[in-house]
N, C-alpha and C positions, 0 to 999 in steps of 0.2 A: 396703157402700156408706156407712154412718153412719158407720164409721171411718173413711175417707176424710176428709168433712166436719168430724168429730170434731176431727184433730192440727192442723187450719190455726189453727182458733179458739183450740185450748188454747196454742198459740206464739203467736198474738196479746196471750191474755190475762195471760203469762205477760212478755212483752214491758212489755205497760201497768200492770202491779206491780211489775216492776223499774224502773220508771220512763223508759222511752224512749220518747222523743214523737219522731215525723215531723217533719223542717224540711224548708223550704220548695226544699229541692234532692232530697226524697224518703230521706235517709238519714238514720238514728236517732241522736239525740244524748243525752248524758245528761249531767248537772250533776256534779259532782266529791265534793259529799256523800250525792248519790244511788249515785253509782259504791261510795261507804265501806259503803252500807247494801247493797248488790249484794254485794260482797264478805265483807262479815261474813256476812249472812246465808248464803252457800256456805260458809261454815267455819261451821257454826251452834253454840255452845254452847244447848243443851237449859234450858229452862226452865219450869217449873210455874207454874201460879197453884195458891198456897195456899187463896184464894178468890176467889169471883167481885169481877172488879173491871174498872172502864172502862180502855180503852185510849182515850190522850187523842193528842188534837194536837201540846200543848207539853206540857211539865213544870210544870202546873199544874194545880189542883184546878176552878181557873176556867177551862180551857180547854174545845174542844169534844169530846166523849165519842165517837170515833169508830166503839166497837162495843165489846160487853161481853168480856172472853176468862174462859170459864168455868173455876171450880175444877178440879182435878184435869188439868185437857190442858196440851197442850205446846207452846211458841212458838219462838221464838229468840232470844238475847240477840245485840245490837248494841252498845253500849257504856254505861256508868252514865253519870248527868249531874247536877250539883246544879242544885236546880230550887227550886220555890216548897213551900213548908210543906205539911205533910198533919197531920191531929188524929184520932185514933182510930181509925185506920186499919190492919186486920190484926191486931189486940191491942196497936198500937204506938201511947204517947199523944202523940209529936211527933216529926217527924224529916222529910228534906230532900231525901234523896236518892232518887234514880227510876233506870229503866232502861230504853234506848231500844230498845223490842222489836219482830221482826216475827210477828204472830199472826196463821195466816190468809192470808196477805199483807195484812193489816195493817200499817203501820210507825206508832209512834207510843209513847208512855209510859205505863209503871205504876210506880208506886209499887215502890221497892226490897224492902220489905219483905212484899210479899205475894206474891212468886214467891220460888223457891229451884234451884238447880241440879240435873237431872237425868242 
């Protein structure tokens, strides 16, 4: 009986991490760069975090830390993006470019240089 209950929710919640919200005629819609993060992430190239490090909002240092993705697990790369500055970050003492990953079902940015390919 709990499995039953179980598959409806995990298709729901799997629905509202890919990003498809209910309009107002009852069928699901989805934005066209949400569709690009849909799709990459089903071709998912493997990625590590080197070390623990924030998964952000934007590609920036100032942006909001959406959740930490820990050393050593595994995400998925979505595409690179030049973004805002990072300093000291990974062993690296400047550099720019981030990667738009999904951890989790997380979708959001880390720093380039502190994940690597799996």
């Amino acid at each position: 009986m709990k499995k039953l209950l179980i598959a409806p929710l995990a298709a729901a919640v799997a629905l509202a991490l890919a990003g498809f919200v209910p309009s107002a005629s009852g069928t699901a819609t989805v934005g066209s760069d949400d569709m690009a993060t849909v799709a990459a992430t089903a071709n998912c190239k493997s990625l590590t975090a080197l070390s623990t490090v924030h998964v952000r909002k934007s590609a920036s240092t100032r942006s909001t830390s959406l959740r930490l993705w820990y050393k050593g697990t595994k995400g998925c790369d979505i595409k690179g993006v030049d973004g805002g500055s990072y300093k000291n970050t990974c062993g690296i003492d400047s550099y720019h470019y981030w990667r738009k990953v999904n951890y989790r079902g997380t979708v959001g940015y880390v720093p380039n240089v502190c994940v690597k390919y799996s």
